[in-house]
C-alpha positions in Angstrom: 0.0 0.0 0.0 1.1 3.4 -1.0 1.5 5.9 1.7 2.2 8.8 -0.9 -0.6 11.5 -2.6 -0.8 13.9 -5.0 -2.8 17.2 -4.8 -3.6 19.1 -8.2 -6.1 21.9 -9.3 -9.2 20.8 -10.5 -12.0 22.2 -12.3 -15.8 20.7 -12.1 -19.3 22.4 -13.2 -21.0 23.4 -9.7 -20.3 23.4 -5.9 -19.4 20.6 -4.1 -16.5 17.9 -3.2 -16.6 14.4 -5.6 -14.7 11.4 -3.7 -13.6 8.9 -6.3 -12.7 5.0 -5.4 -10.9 2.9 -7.4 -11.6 -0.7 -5.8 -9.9 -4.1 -5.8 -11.8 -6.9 -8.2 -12.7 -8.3 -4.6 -14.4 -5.3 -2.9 -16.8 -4.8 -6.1 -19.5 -4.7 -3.6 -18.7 -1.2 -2.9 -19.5 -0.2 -6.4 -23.3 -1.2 -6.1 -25.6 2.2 -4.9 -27.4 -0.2 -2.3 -24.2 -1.2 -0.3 -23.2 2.6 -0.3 -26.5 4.1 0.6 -26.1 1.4 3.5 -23.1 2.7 4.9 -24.2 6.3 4.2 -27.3 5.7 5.9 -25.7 4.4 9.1 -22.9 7.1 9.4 -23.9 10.0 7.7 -27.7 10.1 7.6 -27.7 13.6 9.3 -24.9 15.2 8.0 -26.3 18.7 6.6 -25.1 18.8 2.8 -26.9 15.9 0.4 -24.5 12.9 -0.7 -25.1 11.4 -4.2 -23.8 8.6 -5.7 -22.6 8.3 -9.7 -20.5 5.4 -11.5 -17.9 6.4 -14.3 -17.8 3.0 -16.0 -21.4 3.6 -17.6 -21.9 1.1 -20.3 -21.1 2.7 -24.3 -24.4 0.6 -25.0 -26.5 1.8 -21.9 -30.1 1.7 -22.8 -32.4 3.9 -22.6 -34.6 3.1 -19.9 -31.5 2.4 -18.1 -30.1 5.5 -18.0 -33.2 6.9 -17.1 -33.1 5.0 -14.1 -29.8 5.4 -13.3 -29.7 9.5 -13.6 -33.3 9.2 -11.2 -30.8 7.4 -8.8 -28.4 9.9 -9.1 -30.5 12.9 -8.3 -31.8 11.2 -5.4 -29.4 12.2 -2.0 -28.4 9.0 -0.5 -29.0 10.5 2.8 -32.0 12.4 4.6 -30.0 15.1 5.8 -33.1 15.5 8.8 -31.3 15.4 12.3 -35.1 15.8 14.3 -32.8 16.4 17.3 -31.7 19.6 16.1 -35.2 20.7 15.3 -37.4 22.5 17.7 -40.1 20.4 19.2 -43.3 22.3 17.9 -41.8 22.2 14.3 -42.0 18.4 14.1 -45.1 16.3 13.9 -45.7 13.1 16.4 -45.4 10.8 13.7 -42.0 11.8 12.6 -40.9 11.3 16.2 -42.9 7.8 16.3 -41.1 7.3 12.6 -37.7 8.1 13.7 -38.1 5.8 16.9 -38.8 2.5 15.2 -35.7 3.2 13.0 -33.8 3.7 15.8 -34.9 0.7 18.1 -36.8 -1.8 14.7 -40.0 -1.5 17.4 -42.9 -1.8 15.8 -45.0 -0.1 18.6 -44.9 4.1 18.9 -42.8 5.4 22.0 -44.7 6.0 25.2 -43.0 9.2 26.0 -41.1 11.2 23.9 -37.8 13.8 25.4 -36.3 15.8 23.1 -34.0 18.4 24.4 -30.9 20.7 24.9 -27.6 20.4 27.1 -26.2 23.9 27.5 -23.6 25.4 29.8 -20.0 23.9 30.1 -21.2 21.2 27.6 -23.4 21.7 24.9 -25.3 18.9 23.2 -28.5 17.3 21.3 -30.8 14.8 22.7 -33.5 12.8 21.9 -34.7 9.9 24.2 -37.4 8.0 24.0 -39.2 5.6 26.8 -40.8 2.4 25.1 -44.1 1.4 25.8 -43.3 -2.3 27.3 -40.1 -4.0 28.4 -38.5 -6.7 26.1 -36.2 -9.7 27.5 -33.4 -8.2 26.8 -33.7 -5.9 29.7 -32.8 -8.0 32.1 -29.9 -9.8 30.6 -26.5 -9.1 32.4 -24.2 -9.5 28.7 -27.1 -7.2 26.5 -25.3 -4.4 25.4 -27.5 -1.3 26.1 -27.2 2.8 25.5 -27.9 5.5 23.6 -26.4 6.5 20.1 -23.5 8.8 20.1 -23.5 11.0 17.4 -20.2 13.9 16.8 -21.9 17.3 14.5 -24.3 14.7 13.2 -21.9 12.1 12.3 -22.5 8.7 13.7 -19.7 7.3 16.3 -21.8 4.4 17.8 -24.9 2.9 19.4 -25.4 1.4 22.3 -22.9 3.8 24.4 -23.5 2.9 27.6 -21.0 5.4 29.2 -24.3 7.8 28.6 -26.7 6.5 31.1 -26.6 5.0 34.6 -28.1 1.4 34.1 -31.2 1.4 35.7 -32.3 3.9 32.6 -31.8 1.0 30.7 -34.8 0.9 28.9 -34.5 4.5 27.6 -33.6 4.7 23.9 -32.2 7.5 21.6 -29.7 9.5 20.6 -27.1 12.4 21.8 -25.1 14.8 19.4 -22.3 16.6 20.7 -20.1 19.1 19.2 -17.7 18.9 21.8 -16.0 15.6 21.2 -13.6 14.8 17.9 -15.0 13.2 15.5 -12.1 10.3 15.9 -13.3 9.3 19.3 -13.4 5.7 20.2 -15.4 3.7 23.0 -11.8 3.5 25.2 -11.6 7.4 25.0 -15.6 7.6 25.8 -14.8 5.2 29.2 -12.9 8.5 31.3 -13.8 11.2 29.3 -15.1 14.3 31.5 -17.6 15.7 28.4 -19.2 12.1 28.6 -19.8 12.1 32.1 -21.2 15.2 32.6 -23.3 14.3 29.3 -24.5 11.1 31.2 -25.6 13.8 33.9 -28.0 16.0 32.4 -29.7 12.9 30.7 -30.0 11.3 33.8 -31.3 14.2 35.5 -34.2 14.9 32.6 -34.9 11.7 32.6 -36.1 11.6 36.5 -37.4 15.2 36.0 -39.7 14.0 33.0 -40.7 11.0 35.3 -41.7 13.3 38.4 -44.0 15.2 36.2 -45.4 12.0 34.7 -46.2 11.0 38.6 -48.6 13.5 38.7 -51.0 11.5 36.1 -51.5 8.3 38.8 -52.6 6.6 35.6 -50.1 7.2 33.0 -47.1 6.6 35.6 -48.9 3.2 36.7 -48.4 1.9 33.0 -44.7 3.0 33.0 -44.1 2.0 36.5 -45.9 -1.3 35.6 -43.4 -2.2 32.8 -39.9 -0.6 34.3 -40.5 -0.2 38.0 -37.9 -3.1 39.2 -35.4 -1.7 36.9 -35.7 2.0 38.1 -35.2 0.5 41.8 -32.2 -0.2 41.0 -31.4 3.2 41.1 -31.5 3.7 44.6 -28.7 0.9 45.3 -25.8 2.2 42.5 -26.8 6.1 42.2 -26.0 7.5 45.7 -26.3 11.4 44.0 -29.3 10.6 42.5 -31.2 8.3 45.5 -33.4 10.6 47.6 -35.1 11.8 43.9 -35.4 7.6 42.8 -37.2 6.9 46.3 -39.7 9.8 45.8 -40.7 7.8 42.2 -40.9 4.4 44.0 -43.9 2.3 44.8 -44.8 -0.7 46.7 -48.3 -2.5 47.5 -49.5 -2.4 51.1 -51.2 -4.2 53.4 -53.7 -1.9 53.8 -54.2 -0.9 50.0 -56.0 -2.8 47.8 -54.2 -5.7 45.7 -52.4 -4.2 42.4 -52.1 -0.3 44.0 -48.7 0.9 45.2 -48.1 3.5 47.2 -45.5 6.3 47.5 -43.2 6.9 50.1 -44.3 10.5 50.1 -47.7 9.1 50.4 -47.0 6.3 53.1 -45.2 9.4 55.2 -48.1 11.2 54.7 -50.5 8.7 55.8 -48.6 7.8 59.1 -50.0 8.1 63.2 -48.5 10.5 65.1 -47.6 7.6 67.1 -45.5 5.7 64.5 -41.8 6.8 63.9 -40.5 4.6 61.2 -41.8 2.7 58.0 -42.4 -0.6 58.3 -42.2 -3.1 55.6 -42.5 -6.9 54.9 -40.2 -9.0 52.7 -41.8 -11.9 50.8 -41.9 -13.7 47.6 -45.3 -13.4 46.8 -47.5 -10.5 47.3 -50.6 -12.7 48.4 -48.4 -14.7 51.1 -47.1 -11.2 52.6 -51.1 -10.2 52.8 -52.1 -12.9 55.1 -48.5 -13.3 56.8 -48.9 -13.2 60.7 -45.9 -10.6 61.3 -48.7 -8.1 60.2 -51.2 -8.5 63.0 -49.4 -6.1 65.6 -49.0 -3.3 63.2 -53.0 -3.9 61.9 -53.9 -3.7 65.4 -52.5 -0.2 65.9 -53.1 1.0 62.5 -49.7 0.9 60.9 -49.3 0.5 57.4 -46.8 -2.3 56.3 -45.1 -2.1 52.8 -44.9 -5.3 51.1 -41.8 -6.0 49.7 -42.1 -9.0 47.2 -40.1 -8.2 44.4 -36.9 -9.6 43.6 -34.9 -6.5 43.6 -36.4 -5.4 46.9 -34.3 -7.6 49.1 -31.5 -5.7 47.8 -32.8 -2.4 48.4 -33.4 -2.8 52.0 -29.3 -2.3 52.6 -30.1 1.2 50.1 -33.2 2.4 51.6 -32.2 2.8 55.0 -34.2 5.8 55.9 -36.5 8.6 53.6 -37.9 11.7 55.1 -36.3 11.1 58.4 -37.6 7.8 58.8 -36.0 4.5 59.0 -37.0 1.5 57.3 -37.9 -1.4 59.7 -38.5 -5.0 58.7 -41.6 -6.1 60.5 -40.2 -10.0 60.1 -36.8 -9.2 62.0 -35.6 -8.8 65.1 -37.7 -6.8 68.0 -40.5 -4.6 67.0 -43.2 -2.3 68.9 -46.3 -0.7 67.9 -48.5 2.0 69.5 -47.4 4.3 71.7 -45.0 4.7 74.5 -47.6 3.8 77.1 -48.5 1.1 75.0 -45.2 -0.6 73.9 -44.1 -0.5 78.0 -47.7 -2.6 78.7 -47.0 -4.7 75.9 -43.7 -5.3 77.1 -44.3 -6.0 81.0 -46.7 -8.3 79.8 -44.3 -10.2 77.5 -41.5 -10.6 80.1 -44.4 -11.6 82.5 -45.1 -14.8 79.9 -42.0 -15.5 79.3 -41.2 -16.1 83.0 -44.9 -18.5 83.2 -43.8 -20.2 80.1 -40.0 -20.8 80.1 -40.4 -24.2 80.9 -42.8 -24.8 77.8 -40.4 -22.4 75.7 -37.5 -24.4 76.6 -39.0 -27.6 75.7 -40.3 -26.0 72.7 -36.7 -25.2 71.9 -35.0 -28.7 72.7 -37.6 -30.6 70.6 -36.9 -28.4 67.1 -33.2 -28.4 67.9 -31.1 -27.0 65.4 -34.2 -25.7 63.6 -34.4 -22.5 65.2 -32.4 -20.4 66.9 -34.5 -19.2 69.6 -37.9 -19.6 70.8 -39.8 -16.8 72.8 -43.1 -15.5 73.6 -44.1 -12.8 70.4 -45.3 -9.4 70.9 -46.3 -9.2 67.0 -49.2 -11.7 66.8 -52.7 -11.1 67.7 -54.7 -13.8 65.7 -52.3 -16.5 64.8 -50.6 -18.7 67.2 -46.9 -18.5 66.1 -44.8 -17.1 63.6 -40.8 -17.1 62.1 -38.8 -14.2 62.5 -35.3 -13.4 61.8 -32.7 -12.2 64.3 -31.8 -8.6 64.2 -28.3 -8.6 62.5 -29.1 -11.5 60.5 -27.3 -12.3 57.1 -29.9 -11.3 54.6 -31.2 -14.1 52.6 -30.1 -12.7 49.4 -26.9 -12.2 50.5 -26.7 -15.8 51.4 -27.9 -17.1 48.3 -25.0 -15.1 46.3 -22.3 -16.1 48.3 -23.5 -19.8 47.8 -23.6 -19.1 43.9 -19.8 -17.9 44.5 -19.0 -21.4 46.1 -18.4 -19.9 49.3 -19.2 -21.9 52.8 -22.3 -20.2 54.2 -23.5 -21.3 57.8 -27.9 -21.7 57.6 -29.1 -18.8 58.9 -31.9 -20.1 61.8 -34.8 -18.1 62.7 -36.8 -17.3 65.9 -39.9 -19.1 66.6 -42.3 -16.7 68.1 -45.4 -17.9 70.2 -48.6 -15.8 70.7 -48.7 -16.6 75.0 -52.5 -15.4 74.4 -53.7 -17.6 71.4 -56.0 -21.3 73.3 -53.6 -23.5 70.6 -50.6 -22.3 72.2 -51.8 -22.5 75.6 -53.3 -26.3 74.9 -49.7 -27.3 73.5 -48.2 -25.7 76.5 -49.8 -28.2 79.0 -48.7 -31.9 76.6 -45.2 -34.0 77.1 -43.8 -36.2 75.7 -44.6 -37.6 72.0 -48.0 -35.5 72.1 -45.5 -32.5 73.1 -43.0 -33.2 70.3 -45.7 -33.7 67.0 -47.6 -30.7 68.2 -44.3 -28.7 68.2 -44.0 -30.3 64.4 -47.1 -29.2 63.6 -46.9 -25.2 65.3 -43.3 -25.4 63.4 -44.2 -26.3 59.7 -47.6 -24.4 60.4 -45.6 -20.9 60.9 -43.4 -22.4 57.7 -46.9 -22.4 55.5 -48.2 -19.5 56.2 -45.4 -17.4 55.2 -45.5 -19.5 51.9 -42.5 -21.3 52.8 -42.4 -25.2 51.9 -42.0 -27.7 55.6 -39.0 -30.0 55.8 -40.2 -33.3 55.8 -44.3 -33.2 54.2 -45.0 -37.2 54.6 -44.7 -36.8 58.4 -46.2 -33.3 58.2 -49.2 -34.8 56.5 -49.0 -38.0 58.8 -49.4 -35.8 61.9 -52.2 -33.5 60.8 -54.1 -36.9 59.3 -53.9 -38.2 63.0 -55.1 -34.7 64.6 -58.1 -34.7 62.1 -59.2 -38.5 63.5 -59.2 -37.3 66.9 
């Protein structure tokens, strides 16, 4: 290959610049208007001046009707010159938007929300962002490659550029133009680059400010929430800058909402006694075994409103959460927790350590007979209604925690829960007065029973089963 050029004068008939390849036999490819108008299309669709395409080895015996087609071709620009990006919003119509959005993402639906704007200040740049109207598989796969198009003065550098949004904005799509960057950057020079991050920035920062006005339209932020809710959560776990405005766009159901309605923070704050000082929430897999779980009984009795955690991502969060307008987050399934007021959490607790002192002997025996099932078993201040319930200690290992470490291989001890008893419920108090073998398949049954109703599946089911088919005869 030659590393040497000429330059000459020139003279052509109008304005403009002609590039002129001479190919190899096996790039002939290159020669066909399709294949060009390709590349064009992908690189320099937007650029401002019209590129045509012409052939100088025209046939001596070109017919008619061929060159007719052929000089059509050639008066026809290759690209559409149309950046919408650069356009003011009222001049362009919702279907060029909706147009330009299937080109960009090969969806066949229209976008649900549409952001076009400007970066000005230290940086200057383009944007157009669109939020899709569902979520696709792809959203949730670790290796997907995900982003927004980078493009330099309208020429294309590259999609899926994920340097220019945080990840749980994964499902917005579109495209950002700065004239701040060379033309010759590359993805390694993107990875540090100080005009990218504060790009990354302001889009993150419309992109929550277009959100918090769509959360005043309960309906229209129910369908969005409905499709990308557990990915925005995410939010609140890797975007420390960013977490206090991610809560405030967060909903969960509640126990004392009706199935299928979440309820904001803001909203849950609002709603509180003037007796309660924290939010409480529930963790579960399933949003119907949190609504009948026992740990709830306590906080329905004084009026408390209990979040109900059941989505994957939530377990995660609790470590993020920790606290929103001054209140903490507390797990209503962990460790020790009061209700009511002061007056009423010092009764509450008198009468506890009075029950526990009456039924230590039945607690211990309780205790010896499940063994290394549980770590502890005590007299509950959280059940009204049901006779017992699982809890877990205070600084215990968080389930999900446990569950990753195990993926990594690593040696990770079980983690054994309380057994709490309700002193005041006739089951309890009938189990308290049986020994031996009557003793020890009652304390099956009060064990696996507190394992069902939190929707968890009981250790051994045949004896399980055995033991509640000989209650029934009796």
């Amino acid at each position: 290959m030659s590393a040497e050029y000429t330059i000459s004068d020139s003279v052509r008939d109008g304005y403009g610049t002609s590039v002129m390849l001479h190919l190899r036999d096996e790039h002939a490819e290159y020669l066909d208007r399709w294949r060009v108008a390709e590349l064009v299309k992908k690189y320099s669709d937007f650029i401002s001046v019209p590129i045509y395409f012409s052939r100088l080895d025209i046939p001596a015996d070109e017919k008619e009707e061929d060159k007719k087609r052929r000089e059509e071709d050639e008066a026809r620009a290759l690209n559409t010159m149309v950046a919408l990006w650069k356009r003011a919003k009222k001049d362009v119509k919702d279907e060029e938007y909706a147009e330009f959005y299937r080109h960009l993402t090969h969806d066949w639906d229209e976008p649900f929300e549409t952001i076009p704007f400007s970066g000005e200040g230290q940086v200057e740049f383009k944007a157009l962002l669109f939020i899709p109207k569902k979520a696709t598989m792809e959203l949730y796969m670790p290796n997907q490659k995900r982003g927004l198009s980078l493009y330099v003065r309208n020429v294309f550098i590259g999609d899926d550029i994920e340097m220019l949004l945080p990840g749980y904005l994964r499902f917005v799509k579109g495209v950002v133009d700065s004239s701040d960057l060379p033309l010759n950057v590359s993805r390694e020079m993107l990875q540090d680059d100080a005009v990218i991050a504060k790009i990354k920035s302001a889009v993150t920062s419309k992109i929550l400010s277009v959100l918090e006005s769509m959360k005043k339209d309960e309906k229209r932020y129910s369908e969005f929430w409905n499709s990308f809710g557990t990915v925005l959560k995410e939010g609140v776990h890797v975007d420390y800058s960013n977490a206090e405005r991610i809560k405030k766009l967060l909903k969960w159901p509640s126990a004392r909402n009706d199935p299928g309605k979440g309820v904001f923070l803001e909203d849950y704050v609002k709603d509180m006694g003037s007796e309660q000082k924290d939010i409480y929430y529930l963790l579960s897999e399933r949003e119907d075994d949190a609504r009948k779980a026992p740990q709830l009984e306590a906080a329905r009795k004084h009026g408390c409103d209990v979040l109900l955690f059941c989505d994957p991502v939530d377990e995660y969060l609790t470590e993020s959460l920790r606290e929103f307008d001054g209140k903490k987050f507390v797990d209503v399934g962990r460790g020790d927790v009061s209700f009511g007021s002061e007056a009423e959490q010092k009764a509450e607790k008198d009468a506890n350590e009075k029950a526990s002192k009456e039924l230590k002997g039945f607690l211990d025996s309780v205790k010896s007979e499940l063994g290394e099932k549980v770590s502890d078993v005590r007299v509950s201040t959280r059940l009204t209604d049901s006779p017992c319930c699982l809890v877990a200690r205070e600084n215990a290992i968080p389930p999900s925690m446990v569950r990753m470490m195990r993926a990594m291989k690593n040696d990770v001890p079980e983690e054994k829960r309380i057994l709490e008893l309700n002193a005041e419920h006739p089951l309890v108090k009938k189990v308290a007065g049986m020994k031996g073998e009557e003793l020890s398949d009652a304390v099956t049954l009060l064990y696996d029973a507190a394992l069902i109703a939190e929707g968890s599946p009981v250790a051994d089911g045949a004896r399980f089963t055995k033991l509640l088919a000989g209650l029934m005869l009796k």
